[in-house]
VEXGULUM-835619 format. One record per atom (N, C-alpha, C): residue in three letters; x, y, z. Coordinates in steps of 0.2 Angstrom, whole numbers, plus 5000, padded with zeros to 4 digits. Atoms other than C-alpha are relative to their C-alpha. Layout:
N
ALAXYZ
...
END
This chain:
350
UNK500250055005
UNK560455245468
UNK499950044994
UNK499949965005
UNK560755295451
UNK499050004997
UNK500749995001
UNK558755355442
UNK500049974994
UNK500150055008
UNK557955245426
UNK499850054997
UNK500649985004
UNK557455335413
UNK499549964996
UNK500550035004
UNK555755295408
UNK499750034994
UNK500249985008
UNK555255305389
UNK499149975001
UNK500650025004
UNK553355285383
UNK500049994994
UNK499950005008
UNK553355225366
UNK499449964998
UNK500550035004
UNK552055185353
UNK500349924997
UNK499950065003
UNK553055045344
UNK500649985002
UNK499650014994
UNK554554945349
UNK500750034994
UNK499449975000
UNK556355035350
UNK500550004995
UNK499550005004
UNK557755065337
UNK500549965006
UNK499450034998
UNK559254955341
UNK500450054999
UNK499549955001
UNK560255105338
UNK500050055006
UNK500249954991
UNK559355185356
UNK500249985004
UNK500050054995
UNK559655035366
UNK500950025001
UNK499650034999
UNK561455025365
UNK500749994995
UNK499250035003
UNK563254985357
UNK499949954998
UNK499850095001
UNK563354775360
UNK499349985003
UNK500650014998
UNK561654725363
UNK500049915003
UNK500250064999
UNK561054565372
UNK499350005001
UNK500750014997
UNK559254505372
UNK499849965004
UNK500050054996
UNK558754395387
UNK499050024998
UNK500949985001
UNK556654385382
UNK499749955002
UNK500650054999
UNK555254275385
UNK499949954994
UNK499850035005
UNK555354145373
UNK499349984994
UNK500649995005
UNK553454155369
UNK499950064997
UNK500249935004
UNK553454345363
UNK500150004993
UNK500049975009
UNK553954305344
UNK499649944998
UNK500750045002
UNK552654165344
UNK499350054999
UNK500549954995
UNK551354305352
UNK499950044994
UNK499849955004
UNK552054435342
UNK500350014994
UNK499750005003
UNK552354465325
UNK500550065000
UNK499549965000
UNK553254615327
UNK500650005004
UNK499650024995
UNK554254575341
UNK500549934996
UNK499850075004
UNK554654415330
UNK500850034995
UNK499649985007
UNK555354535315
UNK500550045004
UNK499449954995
UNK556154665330
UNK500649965003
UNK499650034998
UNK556954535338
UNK500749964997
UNK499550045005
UNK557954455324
UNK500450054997
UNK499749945001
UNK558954625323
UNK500549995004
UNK499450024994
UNK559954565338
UNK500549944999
UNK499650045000
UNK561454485334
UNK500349935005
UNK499950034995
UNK561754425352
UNK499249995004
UNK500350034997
UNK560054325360
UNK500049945005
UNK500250054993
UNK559354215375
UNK499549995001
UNK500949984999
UNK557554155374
UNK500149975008
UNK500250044993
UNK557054085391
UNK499250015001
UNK500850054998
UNK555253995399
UNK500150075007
UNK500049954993
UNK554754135411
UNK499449955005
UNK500250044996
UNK554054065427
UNK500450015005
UNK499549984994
UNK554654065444
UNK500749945001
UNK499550055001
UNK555753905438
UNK500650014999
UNK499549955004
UNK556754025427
UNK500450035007
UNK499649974995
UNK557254135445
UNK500349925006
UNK499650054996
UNK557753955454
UNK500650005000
UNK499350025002
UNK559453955459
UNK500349944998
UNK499750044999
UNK559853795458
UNK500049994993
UNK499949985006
UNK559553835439
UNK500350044996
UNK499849955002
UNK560353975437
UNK500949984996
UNK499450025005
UNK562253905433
UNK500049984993
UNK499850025008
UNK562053835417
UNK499450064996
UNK500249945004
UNK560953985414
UNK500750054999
UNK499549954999
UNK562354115416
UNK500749964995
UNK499850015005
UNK563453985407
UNK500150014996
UNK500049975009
UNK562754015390
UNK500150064999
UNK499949935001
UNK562554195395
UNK500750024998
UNK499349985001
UNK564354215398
UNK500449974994
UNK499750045006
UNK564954105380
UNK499850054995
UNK500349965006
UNK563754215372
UNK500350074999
UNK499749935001
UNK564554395376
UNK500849995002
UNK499250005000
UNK566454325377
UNK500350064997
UNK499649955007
UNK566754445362
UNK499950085003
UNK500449934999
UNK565754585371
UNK500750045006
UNK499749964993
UNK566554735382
UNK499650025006
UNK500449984994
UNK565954775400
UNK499850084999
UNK499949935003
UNK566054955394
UNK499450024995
UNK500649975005
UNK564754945378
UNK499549955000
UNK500650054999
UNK563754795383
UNK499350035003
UNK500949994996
UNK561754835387
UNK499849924999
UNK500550065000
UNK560754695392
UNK499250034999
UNK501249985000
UNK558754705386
UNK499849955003
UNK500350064998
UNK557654625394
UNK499250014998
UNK500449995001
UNK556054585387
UNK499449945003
UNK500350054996
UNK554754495397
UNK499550025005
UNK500449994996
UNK553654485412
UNK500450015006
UNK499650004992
UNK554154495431
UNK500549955001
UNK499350084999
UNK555254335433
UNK500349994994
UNK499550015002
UNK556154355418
UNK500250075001
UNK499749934998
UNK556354555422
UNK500549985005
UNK499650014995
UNK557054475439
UNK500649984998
UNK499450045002
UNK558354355430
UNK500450034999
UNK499549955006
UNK558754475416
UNK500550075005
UNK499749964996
UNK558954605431
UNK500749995004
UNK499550044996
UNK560054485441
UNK500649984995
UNK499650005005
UNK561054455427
UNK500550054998
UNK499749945001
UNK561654615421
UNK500450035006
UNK499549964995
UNK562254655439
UNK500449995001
UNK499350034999
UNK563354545440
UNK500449974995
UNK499550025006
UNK564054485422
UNK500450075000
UNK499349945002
UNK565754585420
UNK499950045005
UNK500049944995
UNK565354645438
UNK499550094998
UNK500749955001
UNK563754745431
UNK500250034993
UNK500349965006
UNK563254805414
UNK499450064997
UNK500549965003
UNK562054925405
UNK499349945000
UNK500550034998
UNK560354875409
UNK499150024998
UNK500549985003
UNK558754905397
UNK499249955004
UNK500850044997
UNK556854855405
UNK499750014993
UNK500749995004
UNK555354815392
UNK499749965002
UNK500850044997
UNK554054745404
UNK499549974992
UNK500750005005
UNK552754645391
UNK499449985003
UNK500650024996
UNK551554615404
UNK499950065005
UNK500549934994
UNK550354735414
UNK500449995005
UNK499650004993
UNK550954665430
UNK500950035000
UNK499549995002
UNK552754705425
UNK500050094999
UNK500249945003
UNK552354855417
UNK499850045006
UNK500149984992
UNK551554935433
UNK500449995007
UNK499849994993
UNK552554875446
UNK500849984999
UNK499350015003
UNK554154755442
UNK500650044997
UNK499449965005
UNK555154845431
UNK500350045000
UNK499749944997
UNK555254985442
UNK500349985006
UNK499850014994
UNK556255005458
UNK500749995002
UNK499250014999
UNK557954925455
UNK500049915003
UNK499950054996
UNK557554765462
UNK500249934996
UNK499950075004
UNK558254575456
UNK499949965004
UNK499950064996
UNK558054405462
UNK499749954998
UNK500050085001
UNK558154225463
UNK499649975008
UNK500550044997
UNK557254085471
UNK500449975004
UNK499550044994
UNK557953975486
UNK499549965003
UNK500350065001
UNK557153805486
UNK499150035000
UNK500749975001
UNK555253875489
UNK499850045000
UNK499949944997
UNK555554025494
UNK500150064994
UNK500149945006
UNK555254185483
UNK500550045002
UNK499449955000
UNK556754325481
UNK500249995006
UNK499550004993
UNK557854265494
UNK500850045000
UNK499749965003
UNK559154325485
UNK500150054994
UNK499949955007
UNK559454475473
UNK500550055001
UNK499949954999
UNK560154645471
UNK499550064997
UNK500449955003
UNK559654835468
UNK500450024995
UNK500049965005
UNK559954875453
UNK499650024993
UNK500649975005
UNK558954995444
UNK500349994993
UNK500050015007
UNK558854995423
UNK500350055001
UNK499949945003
UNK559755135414
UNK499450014995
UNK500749975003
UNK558055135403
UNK499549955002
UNK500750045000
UNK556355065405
UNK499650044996
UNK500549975005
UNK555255085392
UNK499449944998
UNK500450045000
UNK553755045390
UNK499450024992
UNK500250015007
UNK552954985373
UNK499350004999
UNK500550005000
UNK551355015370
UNK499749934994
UNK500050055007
UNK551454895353
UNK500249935005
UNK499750084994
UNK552254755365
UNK499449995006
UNK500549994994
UNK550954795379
UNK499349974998
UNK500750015002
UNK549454785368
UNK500149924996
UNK500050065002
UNK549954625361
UNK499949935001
UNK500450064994
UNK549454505376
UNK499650005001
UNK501150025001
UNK547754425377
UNK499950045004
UNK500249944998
UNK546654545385
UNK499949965005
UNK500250044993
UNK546354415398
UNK500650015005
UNK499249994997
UNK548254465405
UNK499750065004
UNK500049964998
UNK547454625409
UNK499950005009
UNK500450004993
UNK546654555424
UNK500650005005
UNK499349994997
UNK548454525430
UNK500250035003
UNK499649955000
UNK548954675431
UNK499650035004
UNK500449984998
UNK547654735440
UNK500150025008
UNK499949984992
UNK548054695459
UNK500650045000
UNK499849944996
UNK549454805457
UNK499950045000
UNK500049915000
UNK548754945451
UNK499450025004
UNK500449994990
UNK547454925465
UNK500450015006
UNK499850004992
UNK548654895478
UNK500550085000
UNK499649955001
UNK549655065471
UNK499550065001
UNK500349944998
UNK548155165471
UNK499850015006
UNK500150004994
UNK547755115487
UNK500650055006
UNK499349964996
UNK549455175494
UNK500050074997
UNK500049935003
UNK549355335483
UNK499650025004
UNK500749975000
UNK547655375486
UNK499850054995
UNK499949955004
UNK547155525481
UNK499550014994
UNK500150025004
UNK546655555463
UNK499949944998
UNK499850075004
UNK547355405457
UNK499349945002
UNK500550054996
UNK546155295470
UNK499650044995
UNK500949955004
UNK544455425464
UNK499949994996
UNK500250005008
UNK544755415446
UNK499949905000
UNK500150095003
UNK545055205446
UNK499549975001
UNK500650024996
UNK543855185459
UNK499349974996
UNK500549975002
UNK542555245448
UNK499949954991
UNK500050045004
UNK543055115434
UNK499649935000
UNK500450054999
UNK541754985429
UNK500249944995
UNK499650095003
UNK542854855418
UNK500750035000
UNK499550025000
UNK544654795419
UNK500249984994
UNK499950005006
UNK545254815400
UNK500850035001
UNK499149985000
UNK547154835395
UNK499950094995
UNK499949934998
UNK546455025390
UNK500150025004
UNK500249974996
UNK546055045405
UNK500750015004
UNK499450024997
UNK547754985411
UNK500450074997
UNK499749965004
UNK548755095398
UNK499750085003
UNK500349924995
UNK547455265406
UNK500250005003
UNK499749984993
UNK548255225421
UNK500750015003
UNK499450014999
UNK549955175419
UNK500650045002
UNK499649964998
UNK550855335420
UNK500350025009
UNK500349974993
UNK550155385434
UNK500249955006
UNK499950064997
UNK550255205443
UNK500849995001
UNK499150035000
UNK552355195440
UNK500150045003
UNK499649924993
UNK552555385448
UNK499749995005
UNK500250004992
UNK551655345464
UNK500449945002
UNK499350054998
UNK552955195464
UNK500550025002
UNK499649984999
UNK554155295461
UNK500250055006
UNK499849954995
UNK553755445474
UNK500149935006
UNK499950014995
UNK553855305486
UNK500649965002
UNK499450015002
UNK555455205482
UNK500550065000
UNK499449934999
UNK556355385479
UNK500350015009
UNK499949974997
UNK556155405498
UNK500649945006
UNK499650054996
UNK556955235504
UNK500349964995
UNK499750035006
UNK557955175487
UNK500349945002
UNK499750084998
UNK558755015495
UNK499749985008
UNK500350024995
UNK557454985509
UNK500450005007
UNK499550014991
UNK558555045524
UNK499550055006
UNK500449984996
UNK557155165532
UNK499549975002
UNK500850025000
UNK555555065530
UNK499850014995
UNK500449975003
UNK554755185521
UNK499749954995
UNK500250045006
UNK554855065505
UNK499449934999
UNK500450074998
UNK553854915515
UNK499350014997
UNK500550015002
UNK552254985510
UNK499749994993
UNK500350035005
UNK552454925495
UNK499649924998
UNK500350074999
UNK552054745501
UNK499550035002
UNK500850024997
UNK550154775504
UNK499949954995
UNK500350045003
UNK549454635501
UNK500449944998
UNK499450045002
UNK551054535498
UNK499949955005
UNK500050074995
UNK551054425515
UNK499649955000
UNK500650055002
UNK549554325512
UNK500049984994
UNK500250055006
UNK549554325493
UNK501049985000
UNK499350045002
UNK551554265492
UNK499749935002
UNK500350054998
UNK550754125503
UNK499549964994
UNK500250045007
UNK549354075492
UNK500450014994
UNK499750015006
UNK550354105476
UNK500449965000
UNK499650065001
UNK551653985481
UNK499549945001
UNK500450064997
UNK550353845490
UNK499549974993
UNK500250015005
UNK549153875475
UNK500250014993
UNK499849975006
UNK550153905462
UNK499750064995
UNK500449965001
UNK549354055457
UNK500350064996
UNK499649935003
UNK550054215444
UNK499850035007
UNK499849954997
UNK550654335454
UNK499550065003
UNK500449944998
UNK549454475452
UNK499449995003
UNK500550024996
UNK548154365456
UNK500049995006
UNK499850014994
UNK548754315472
UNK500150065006
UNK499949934996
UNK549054495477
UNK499350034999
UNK500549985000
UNK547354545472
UNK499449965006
UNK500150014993
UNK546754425485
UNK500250015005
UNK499549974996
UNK548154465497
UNK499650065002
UNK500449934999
UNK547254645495
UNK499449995004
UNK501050014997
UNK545354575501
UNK500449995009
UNK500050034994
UNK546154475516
UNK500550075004
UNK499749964995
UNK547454635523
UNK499450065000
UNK500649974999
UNK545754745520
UNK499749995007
UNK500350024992
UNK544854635533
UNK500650015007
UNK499749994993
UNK546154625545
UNK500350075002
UNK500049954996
UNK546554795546
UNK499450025003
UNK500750004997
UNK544454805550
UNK500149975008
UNK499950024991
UNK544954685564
UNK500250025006
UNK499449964994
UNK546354775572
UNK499650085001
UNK500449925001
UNK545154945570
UNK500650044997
UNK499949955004
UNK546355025559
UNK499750034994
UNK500449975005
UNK545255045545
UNK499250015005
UNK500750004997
UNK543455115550
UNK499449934999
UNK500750045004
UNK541854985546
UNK499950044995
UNK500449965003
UNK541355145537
UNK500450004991
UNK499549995003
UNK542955165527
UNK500049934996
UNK500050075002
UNK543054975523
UNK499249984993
UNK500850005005
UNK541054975515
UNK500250074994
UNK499849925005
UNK541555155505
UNK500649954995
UNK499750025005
UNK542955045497
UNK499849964994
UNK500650065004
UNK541954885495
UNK499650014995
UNK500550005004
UNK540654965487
UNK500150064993
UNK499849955005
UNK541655075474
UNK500049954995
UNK500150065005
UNK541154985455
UNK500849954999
UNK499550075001
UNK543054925454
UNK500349955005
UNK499650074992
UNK543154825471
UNK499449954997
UNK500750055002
UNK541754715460
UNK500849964998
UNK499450055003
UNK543654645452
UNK500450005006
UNK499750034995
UNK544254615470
UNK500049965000
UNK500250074998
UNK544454445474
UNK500349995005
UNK499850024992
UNK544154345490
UNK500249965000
UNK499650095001
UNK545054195494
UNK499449985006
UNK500550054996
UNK543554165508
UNK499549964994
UNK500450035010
UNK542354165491
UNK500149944998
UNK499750075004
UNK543454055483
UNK500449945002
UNK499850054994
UNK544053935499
UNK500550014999
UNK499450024998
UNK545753975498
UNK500350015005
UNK500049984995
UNK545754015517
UNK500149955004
UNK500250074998
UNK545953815525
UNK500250015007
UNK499949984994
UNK545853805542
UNK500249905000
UNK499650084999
UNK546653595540
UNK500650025005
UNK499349984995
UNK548053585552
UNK500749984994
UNK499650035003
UNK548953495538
UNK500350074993
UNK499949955003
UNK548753665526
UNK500350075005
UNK500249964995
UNK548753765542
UNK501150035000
UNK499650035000
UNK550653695542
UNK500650034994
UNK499449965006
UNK551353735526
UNK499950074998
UNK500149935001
UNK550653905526
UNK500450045005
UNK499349994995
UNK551753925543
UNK500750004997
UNK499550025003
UNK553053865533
UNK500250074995
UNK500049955005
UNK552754005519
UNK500050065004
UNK499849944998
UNK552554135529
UNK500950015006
UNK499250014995
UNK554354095542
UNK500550004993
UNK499550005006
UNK555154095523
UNK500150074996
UNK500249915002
UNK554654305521
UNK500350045001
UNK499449955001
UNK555954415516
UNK499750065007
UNK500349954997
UNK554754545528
UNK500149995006
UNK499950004993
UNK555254455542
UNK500550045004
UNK499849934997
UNK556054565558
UNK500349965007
UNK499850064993
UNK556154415570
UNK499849924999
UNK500250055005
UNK556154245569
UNK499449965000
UNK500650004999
UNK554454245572
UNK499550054999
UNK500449944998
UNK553854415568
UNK500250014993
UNK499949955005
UNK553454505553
UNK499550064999
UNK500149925000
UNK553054685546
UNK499249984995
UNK500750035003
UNK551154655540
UNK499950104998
UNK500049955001
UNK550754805530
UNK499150024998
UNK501250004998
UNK548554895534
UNK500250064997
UNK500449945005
UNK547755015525
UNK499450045003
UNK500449964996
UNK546955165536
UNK499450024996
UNK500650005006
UNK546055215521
UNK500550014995
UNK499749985006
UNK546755265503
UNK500450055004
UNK499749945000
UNK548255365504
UNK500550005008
UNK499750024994
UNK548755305522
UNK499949955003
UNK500150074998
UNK549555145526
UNK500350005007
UNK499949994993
UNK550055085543
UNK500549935000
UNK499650074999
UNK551554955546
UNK500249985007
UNK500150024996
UNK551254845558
UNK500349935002
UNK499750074998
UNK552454705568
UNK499549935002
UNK500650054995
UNK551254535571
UNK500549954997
UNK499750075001
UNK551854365573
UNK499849964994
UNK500050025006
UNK551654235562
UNK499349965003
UNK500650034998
UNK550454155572
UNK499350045001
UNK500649965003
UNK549354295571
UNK499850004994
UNK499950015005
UNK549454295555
UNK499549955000
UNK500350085003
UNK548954095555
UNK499050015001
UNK500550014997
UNK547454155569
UNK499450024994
UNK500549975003
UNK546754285557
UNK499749974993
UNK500250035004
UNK546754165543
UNK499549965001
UNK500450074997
UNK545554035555
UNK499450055000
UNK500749974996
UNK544454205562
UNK499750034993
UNK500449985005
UNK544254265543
UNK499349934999
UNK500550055002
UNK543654075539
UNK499350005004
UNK500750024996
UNK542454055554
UNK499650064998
UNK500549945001
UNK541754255551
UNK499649974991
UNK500350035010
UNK541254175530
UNK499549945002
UNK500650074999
UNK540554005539
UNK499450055003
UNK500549984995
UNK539554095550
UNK499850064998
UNK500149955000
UNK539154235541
UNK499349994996
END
């Protein structure tokens, strides 16, 4: 698999960097957002705004999306076409799934404008679309020829976005460990500088671990879902952003590593009470753990629809021994549903 180059830049990029025939596929709120972005984008001869959201990656939406695409670059060569994409996760996904497959694949520019994006999506190689409720059912790998990431573009979204961005770059330093964990740890607010301090550092511990399974044929790549199984579920059920759903996903695979004794009690309390696991959130806390038979139900449903399944009852749940060392673990799905019931009872009764 071919490697991205990633750029850090203060402002956003000459069109002269990007490419030969340019297309912009972006977020159709950035030039509202952004006045710079507003005046950079109107340099592009060939655009496509799009409503990012997980409606945007539905296939069943996708033909009359590609329609316009295709009308728009008739004149274009497969040869000098880059597609940019400028956006969050679900138009990175589109914009990614797009470019592989117009003209049989084109040149392929990332500019993540979102934390969460910026941190985890926009590296990797990965695309995909939606399959009726079901999250990336289908996609492919292909990595960007650049990713760059704009600190003008980045700084530009409400500071309240920051929080977003936040479960992955906990769930990355957790898989790192290391420095990365010691220094964040030790973090007492969740600020888009603080995101920007870590950023470099958060995309290379991605990368060291994507490099060693580039199209998830070993495993190795699986631990990048910590914390995915559970928050994929609430994130569909409760509609919930993305990063958020994965920041709870994080509390709930914490505990259940405790329960299976892969994590110590001791190791578990040492993470808890480090000042940045005060921005962890629980979904016991916050009730979104229902022990209904009726919720109990579509939550079986969401998880039997898990890209991570291995059987058709079984999937690769991924625990955290401590920072730095994860542990992937085959359990059913009904496990799964159990340890959803035995969190709720241990929170009633605690």
């Amino acid at each position: 698999m071919k490697k991205s180059t990633l750029l850090f830049t203060t402002a956003l990029p000459s069109l002269t960097d990007l490419g030969e025939e340019l297309l912009l596929i972006y977020d159709e709120v950035l030039p509202r957002k952004s006045a710079a972005f507003k005046k950079w984008s109107q340099k592009f001869s060939l655009k496509y705004g799009v409503k990012a959201g997980e409606t945007l990656k539905s296939v069943d939406q996708f033909p009359q999306h590609i329609r316009k695409i295709v009308q728009l670059c008739e004149n274009t060569s497969s040869r000098r076409l880059t597609i940019v994409v400028a956006g969050g996760g679900s138009v990175g996904d589109f914009g990614g799934f797009v470019a592989s497959i117009l003209k049989r694949g084109v040149k392929l520019v990332h500019m993540p404008s979102t934390w969460l994006a910026a941190i985890d999506s926009a590296h990797g190689g990965k695309t995909a679309l939606n399959v009726g409720g079901a999250k990336n059912q289908i996609g492919t790998f292909y990595p960007a020829d650049k990713i760059i990431l704009s600190r003008q573009l980045l700084m530009s979204q409400p500071e309240a976005r920051a929080f977003e961005g936040f479960g992955e770059l906990l769930k990355i330093s957790w898989i790192q460990g290391g420095s990365l964990w010691q220094e964040l740890s030790k973090e007492f607010e969740i600020t888009s500088s603080v995101l920007w301090k870590y950023l470099a550092r958060a995309v290379d511990a991605k990368y060291k671990v994507v490099s060693k399974d580039p199209e998830e044929k070993s495993g190795h790549r699986h631990i990048l879902n910590l914390g995915h199984t559970v928050g994929h579920v609430l994130e569909s059920y409760y509609k919930l952003p993305h990063g958020v759903a994965i920041n709870y996903g994080l509390d709930f695979a914490l505990r259940y590593s405790v329960q299976l004794k892969i994590m110590s009690q001791g190791e578990y309390e040492k993470i808890s009470h480090a000042p940045v696991s005060g921005y962890l959130l629980s979904p016991l806390r916050d009730d979104l753990l229902q022990t209904k038979a009726s919720v109990l139900k579509e939550f079986r449903q969401l998880l039997l629809s898990d890209k991570k399944k291995t059987k058709s009852q079984t999937l690769r749940f991924v625990f955290l021994k401590r920072p730095g060392q994860c542990v992937v673990k085959e359990v059913t799905v009904d496990e799964v549903l159990m340890e959803i019931c035995r969190q709720k009872e241990d929170e009633l009764n605690g």
